[in-house]
C-alpha positions in Angstrom: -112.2 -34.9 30.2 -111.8 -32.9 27.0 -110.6 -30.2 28.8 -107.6 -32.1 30.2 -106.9 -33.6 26.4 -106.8 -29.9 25.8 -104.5 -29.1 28.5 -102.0 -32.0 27.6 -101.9 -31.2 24.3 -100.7 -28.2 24.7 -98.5 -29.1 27.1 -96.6 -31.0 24.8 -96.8 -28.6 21.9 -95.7 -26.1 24.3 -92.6 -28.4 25.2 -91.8 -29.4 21.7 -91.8 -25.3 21.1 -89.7 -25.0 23.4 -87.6 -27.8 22.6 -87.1 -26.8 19.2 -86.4 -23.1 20.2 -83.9 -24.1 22.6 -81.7 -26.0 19.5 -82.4 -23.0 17.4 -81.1 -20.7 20.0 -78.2 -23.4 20.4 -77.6 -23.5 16.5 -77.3 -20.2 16.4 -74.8 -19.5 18.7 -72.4 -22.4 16.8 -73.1 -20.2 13.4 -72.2 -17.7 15.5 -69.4 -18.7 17.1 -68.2 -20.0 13.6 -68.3 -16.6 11.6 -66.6 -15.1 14.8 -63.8 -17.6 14.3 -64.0 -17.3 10.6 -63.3 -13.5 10.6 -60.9 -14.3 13.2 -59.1 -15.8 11.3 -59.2 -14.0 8.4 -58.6 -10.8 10.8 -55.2 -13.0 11.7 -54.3 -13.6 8.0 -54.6 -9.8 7.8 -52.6 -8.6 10.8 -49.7 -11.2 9.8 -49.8 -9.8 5.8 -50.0 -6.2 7.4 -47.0 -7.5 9.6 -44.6 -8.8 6.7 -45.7 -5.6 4.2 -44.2 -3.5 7.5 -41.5 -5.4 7.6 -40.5 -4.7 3.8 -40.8 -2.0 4.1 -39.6 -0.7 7.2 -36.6 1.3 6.9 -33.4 -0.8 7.3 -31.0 0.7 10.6 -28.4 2.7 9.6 -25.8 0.1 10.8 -26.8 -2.3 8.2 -27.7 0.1 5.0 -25.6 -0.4 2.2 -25.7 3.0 0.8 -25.7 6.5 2.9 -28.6 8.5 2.6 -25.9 11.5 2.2 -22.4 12.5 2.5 -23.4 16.4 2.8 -23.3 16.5 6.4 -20.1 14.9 6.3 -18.2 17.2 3.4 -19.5 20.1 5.2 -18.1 18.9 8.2 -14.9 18.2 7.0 -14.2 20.5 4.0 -13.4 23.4 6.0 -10.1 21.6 7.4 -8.9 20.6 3.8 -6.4 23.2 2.1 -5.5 23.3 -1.6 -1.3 23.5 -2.0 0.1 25.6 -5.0 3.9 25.7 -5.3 6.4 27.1 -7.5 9.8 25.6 -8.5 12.7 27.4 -10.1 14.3 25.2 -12.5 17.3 26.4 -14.5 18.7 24.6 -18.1 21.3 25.8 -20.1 21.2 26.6 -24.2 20.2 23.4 -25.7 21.1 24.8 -29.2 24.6 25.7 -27.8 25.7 22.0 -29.7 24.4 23.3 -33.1 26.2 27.0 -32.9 29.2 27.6 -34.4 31.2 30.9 -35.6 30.9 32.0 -39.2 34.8 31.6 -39.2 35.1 28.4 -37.0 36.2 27.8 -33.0 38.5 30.9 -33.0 35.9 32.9 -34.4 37.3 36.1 -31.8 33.3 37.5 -32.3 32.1 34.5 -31.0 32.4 35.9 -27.4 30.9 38.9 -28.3 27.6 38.2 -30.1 27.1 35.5 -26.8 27.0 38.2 -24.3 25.4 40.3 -26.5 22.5 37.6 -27.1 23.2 36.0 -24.0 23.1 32.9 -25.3 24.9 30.7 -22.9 23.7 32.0 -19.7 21.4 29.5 -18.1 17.6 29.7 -18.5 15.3 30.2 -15.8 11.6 29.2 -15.8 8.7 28.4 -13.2 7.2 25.2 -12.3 3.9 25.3 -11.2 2.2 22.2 -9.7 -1.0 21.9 -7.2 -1.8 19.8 -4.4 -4.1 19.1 -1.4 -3.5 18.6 2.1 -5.3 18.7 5.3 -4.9 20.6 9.3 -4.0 18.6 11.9 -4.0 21.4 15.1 -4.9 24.9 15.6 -1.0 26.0 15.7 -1.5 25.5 11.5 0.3 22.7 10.9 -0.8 20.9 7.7 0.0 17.1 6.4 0.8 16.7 2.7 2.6 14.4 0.4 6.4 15.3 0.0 6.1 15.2 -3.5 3.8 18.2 -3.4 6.4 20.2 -1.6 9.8 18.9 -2.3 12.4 21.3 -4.0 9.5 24.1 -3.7 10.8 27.8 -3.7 7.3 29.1 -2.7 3.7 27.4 -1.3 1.2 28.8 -1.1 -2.0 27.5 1.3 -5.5 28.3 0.3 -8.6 27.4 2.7 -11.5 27.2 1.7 -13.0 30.8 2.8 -10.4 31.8 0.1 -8.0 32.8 2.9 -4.3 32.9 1.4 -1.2 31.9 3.3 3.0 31.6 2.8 3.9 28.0 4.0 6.9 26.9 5.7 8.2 23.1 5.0 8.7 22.0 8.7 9.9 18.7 7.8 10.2 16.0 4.9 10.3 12.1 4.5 10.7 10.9 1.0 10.5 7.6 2.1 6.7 7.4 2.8 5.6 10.2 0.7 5.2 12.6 3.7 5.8 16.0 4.8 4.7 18.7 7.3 4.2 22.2 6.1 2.9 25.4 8.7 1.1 28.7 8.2 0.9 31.2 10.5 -2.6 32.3 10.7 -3.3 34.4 13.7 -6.8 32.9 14.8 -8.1 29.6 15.4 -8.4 26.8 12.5 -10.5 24.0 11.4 -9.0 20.7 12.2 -9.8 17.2 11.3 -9.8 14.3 13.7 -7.3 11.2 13.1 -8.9 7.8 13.1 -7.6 4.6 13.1 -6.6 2.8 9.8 -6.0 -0.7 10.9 -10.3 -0.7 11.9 -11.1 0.2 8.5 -12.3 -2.9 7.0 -12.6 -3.6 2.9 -15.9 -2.4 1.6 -16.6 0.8 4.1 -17.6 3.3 2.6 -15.1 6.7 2.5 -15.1 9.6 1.2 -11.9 12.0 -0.6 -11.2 15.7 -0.6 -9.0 17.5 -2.4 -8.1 19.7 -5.4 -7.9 17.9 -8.7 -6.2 19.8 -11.1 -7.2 22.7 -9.6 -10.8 22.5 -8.8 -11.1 23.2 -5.3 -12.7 21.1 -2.2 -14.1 18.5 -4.9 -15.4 15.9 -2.8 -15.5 12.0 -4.3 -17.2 8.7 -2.3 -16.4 5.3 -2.6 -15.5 2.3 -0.3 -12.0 0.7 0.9 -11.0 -1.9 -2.2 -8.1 -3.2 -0.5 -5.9 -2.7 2.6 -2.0 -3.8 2.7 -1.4 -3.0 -1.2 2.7 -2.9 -2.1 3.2 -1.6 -5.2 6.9 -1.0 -5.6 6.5 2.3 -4.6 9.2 2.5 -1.7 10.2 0.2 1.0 7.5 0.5 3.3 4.5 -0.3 1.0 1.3 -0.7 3.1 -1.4 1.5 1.2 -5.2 1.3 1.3 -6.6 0.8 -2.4 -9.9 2.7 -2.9 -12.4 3.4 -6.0 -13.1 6.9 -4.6 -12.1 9.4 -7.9 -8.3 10.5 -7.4 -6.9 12.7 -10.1 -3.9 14.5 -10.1 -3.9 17.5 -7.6 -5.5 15.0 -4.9 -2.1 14.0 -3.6 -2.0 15.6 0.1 -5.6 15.6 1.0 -7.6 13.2 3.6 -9.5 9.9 2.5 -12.4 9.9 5.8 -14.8 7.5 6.9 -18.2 7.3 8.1 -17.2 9.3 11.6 -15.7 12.0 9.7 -12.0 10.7 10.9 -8.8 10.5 8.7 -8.0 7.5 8.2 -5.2 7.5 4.7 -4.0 10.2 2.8 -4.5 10.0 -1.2 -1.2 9.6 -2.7 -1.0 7.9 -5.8 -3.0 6.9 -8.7 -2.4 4.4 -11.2 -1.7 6.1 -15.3 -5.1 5.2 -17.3 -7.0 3.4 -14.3 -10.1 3.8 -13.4 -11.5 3.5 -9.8 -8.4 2.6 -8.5 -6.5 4.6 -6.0 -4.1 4.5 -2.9 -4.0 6.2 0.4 -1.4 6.4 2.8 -3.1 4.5 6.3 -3.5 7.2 8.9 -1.6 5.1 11.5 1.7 4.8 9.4 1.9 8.7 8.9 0.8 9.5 12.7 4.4 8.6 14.3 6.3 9.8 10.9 4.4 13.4 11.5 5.5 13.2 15.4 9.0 13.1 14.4 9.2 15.2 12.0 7.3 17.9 14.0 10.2 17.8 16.9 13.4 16.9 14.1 11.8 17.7 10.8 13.4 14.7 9.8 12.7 10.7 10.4 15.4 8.7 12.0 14.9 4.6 11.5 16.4 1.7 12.8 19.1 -0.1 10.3 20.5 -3.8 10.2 22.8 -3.5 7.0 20.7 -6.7 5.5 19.4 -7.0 2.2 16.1 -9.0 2.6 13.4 -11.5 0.5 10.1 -13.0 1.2 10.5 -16.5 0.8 9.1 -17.9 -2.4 7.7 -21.9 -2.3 10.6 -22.8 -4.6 13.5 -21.3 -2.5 11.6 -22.5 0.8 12.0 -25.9 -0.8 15.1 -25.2 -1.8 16.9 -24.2 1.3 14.6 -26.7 3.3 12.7 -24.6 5.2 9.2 -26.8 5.3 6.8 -24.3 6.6 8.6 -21.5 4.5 8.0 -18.9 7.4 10.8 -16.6 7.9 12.6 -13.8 5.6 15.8 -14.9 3.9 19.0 -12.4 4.3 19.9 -11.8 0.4 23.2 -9.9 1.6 24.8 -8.5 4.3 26.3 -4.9 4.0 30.6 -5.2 5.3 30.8 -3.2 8.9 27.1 -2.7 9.2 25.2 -3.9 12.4 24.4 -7.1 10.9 27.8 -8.0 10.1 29.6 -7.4 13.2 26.8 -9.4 15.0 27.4 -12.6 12.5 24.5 -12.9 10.4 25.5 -14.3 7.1 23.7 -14.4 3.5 21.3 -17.7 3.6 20.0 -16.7 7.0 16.3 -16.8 7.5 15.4 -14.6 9.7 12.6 -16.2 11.8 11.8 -13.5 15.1 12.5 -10.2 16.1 12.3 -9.1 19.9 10.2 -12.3 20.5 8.0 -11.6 17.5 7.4 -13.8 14.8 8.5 -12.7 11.3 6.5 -14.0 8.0 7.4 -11.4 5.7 9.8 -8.4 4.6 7.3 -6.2 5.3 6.9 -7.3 8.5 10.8 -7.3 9.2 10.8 -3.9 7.6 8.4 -1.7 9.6 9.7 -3.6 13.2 13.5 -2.6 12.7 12.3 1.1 11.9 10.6 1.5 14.8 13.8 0.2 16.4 16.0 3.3 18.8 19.2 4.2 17.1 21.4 2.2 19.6 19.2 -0.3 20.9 20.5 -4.0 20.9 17.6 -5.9 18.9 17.4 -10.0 19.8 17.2 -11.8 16.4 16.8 -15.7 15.7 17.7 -17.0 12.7 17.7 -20.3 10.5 21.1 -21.6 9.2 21.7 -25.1 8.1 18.3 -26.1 9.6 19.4 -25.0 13.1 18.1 -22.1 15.5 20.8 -19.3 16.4 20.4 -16.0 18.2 22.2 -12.9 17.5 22.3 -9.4 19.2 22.3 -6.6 17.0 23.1 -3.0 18.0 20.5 -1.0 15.5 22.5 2.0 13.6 20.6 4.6 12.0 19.3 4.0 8.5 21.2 6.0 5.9 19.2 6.3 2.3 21.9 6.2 0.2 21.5 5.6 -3.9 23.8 2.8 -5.1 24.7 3.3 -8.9 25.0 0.2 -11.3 25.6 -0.2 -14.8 25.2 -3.3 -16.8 28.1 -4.0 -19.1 28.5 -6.4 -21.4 31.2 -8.7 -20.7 33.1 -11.1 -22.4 33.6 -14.8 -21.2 32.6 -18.1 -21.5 29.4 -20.5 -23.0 28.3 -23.3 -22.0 25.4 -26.0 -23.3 23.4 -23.7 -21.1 23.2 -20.3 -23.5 25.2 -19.2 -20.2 28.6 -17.1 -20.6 30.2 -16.2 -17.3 33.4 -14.8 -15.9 35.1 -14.4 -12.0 33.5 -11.7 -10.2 36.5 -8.9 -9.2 36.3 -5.7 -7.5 36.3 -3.9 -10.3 33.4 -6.2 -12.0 31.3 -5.9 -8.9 31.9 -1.9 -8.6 30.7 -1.4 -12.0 27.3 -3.5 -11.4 27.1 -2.2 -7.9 27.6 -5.1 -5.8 29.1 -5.2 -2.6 30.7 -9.7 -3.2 34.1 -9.3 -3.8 34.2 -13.3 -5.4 32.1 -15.2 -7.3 30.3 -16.1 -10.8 29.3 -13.5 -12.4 26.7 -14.2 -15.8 28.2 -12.1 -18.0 25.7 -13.0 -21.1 22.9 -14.8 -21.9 21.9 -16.3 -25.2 17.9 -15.5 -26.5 17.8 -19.4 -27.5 19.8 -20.8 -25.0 17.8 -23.0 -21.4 19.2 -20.2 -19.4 17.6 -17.5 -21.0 14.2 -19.9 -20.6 14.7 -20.2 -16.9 14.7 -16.0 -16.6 18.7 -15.8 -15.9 20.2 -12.5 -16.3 23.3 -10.5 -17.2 24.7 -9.7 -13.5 23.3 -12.4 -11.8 25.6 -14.3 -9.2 25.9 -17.7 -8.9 26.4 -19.1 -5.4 25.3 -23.0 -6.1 24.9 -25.7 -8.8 22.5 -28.7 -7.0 23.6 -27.2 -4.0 27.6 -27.1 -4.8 28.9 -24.0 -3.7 30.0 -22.0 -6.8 33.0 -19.4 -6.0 34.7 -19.6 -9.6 34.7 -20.5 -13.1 36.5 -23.7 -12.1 33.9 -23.8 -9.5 30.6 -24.0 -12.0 32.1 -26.1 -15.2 33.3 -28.9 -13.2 29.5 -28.8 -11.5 28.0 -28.2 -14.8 30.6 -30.8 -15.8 28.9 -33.8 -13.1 25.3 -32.9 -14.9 24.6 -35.8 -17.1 22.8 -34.6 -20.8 19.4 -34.4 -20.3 19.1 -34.2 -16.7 17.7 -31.3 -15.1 19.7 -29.3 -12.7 19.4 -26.3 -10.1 20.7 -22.8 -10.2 20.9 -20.5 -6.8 21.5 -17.1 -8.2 21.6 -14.3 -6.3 20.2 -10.6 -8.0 20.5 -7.1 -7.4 17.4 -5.9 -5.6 15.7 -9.0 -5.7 17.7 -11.4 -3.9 18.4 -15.0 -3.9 16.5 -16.7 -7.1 16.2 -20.6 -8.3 16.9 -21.3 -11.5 15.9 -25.1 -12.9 17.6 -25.8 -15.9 17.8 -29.0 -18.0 21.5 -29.8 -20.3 
């Protein structure tokens, strides 16, 4: 009986044991599993903090780095190809004392002629100008692109490379116009040459890079980046430069701006007298066609309409009516040029070319040059608000300097501070004008409303509030309808700048 007491007894301790063993065993497993998560996690919080250290720093890819690890690669590349320009100029002046001499015994001193050939006193002076440049190969056959301005009126170049070689240069062609010429050497074996990029992919803010000789000091290589693309700075009529912080000194003029790919893509030209960091390159795709023509002709032949043209300020546009103000405004038309005999008149906007829209003189510009000698060019035009179409036969542009002198004239005042006279032939030779009739401003008082609205001496006047103005007669019976006080409107029409709107108040 005891025994079986005994028996279930342990029996249930036994099961309790076990019971108790089996929730240990379970509860340890949980604690288990728990840490396991726990230092999962934290592993995770590790691996992600590991992940976003990596990804600071991680180098960036070169596409997207905002400063080149090194141009060195690049000079050396390119160096080789870039030449340093020295020239010499003969210039000749005559005695400049030669108004201060006179003979001991007056003008028929008969020793006078003696003592000058003895002392040689009036025989012209000769004396050399030196000047230095840069410019860069283009082919193995040694032909090199500079700036004209490097080589014009030169008596000698002289081409150095950069292994020191020396060379005698021949000026193969010139074109003032853009700054450009073609030189060649003759070398004899194969030369470094530089690859042409493309100019209209550069974008502002790519970094470039310069070569060139500023004064003097050879292959100096300068970096920077592309501060501006389409600059006009007065410089000549077809403007279109790339502005750049790379260093430009004197004695850069010639030599390649190149980007990234080691391509040409301007050619450093000019820099600006006491500015810093800015600079302007000649875009590689202007100078590639120039360099073509002057390679086969040695000159560049451009198309010509005989028009004197304006970009179309917001007051004229108004003026004239033109609501959008798109379109280029004919300032003058030259007598018996293409223009002319085709029947474009002064006042015409000029609104397409060929089918293409024109916004801007520099558009118009650039699309005639490229024009053949002889080809008939399709041109719409604005006149009186209404569409016309011309055909012009394009002649060949002749650059020809046009002389004018402002002379004071005499004639008469008004309320305005304004004194004017008739324009005659002789009047409009002397301020080198090609109108024939007219109003010419012949004065303009400091104090006067005139000199306020920015009138000039040798400005025209076509219109008073739109009343054509062809004599003296003409303007004081329009100035003559302007009641005191109001304000009135001027068209005046100005040498090199075209048509201009003056508003005045009497």
């Amino acid at each position: 009986m005891w025994i079986n007491k005994l028996i279930n007894s342990i029996t249930r301790r036994r099961a309790v044991f076990m019971v108790l063993f089996l929730i240990m065993i379970i509860l340890g497993i949980s604690s288990l599993n728990s840490v396991s998560d726990d230092k999962a996690k934290r592993s995770g919080s590790d691996i992600s903090l590991a992940g976003m250290v990596s990804s600071v720093t991680e180098p960036k890819p070169a596409e997207v780095r905002l400063i080149p690890e090194s141009f060195s690669a690049l000079a050396e590349m390119a160096s080789p190809a870039v030449v340093n320009i020295r020239t010499v100029r003969t210039e000749k002046t005559g005695n400049i004392f030669r108004q201060f001499h006179k003979g001991p015994f007056g003008d028929d001193d008969q020793m006078e002629e003696f003592f000058n050939k003895f002392f040689n006193q009036n025989q012209p002076k000769e004396f050399k100008q030196r000047s230095l440049g840069s410019g860069f190969i283009i082919d193995k056959d040694g032909y090199i692109v500079t700036n004209n301005h490097v080589v014009e009126n030169a008596d000698k170049i002289k081409v150095i490379l950069k292994n020191e070689k020396e060379f005698e240069a021949e000026i193969v062609g010139r074109d003032p116009n853009t700054d450009l010429a073609l030189i060649r050497i003759k070398s004899g074996y194969n030369l470094p040459v530089l690859k042409i990029g493309d100019s209209d992919a550069l974008k502002v803010g790519q970094w470039v890079l310069a070569i060139g000789s500023p004064f003097g000091l050879e292959h100096t290589v300068t970096a920077g980046i592309v501060s501006a693309k389409g600059r006009v700075i007065g410089s000549g009529p077809y403007d279109d430069f790339i502005q750049t912080d790379a260093s430009i000194n004197p004695g850069n003029s010639g030599g390649p701006l190149i980007n990234m790919s080691g391509e040409v893509i301007g050619i450093n030209t000019i820099i600006i007298a006491g500015g810093q960091g800015i600079g302007f390159a000649i875009p590689i795709n202007l100078v590639k066609g120039i360099v073509e023509q002057l390679k086969k002709h040695g000159d560049v032949t451009r198309g010509w309409l005989g028009v004197t043209i304006q970009d179309l300020p917001a007051d004229l546009a108004e003026y004239i009516g033109i609501k959008d103000g798109k379109g280029v405004l004919v300032s003058d038309v030259i007598p018996g040029d293409p223009a002319d005999k085709a029947g474009i008149r002064p006042k015409d906007i000029i609104i397409e070319i060929n089918g293409q829209k024109i916004e801007s003189s520099r558009t118009l510009l650039k699309m005639v040059a490229d024009i053949g000698v002889g080809d008939v060019a399709k041109i719409k035009i604005l006149r009186d608000g209404k569409e016309k179409t011309f055909h012009v036969e394009v002649a060949k542009r002749m650059d020809e300097k046009i002389a004018s002198t402002r002379d004071s004239m005499k004639g008469q005042a008004d309320e305005t501070g304004l004194r004017v006279a008739n324009l005659t032939p002789e009047i409009a030779k002397r301020f080198g004008i090609t109108e024939k009739e007219g109003v010419i401003v012949a004065g303009v008082d400091s104090d006067g409303e005139g000199a306020e609205a920015g009138i000039a001496p040798g400005d025209i006047i076509r219109e008073v509030n739109h009343q054509a103005v062809k004599s003296v007669k003409d303007y004081t019976e329009a100035i003559g309808k302007i009641k005191k006080g109001d304000t009135f409107q001027i068209l005046l029409w100005r040498s090199k700048a075209g048509y201009i709107i003056a508003k005045l108040k009497k």
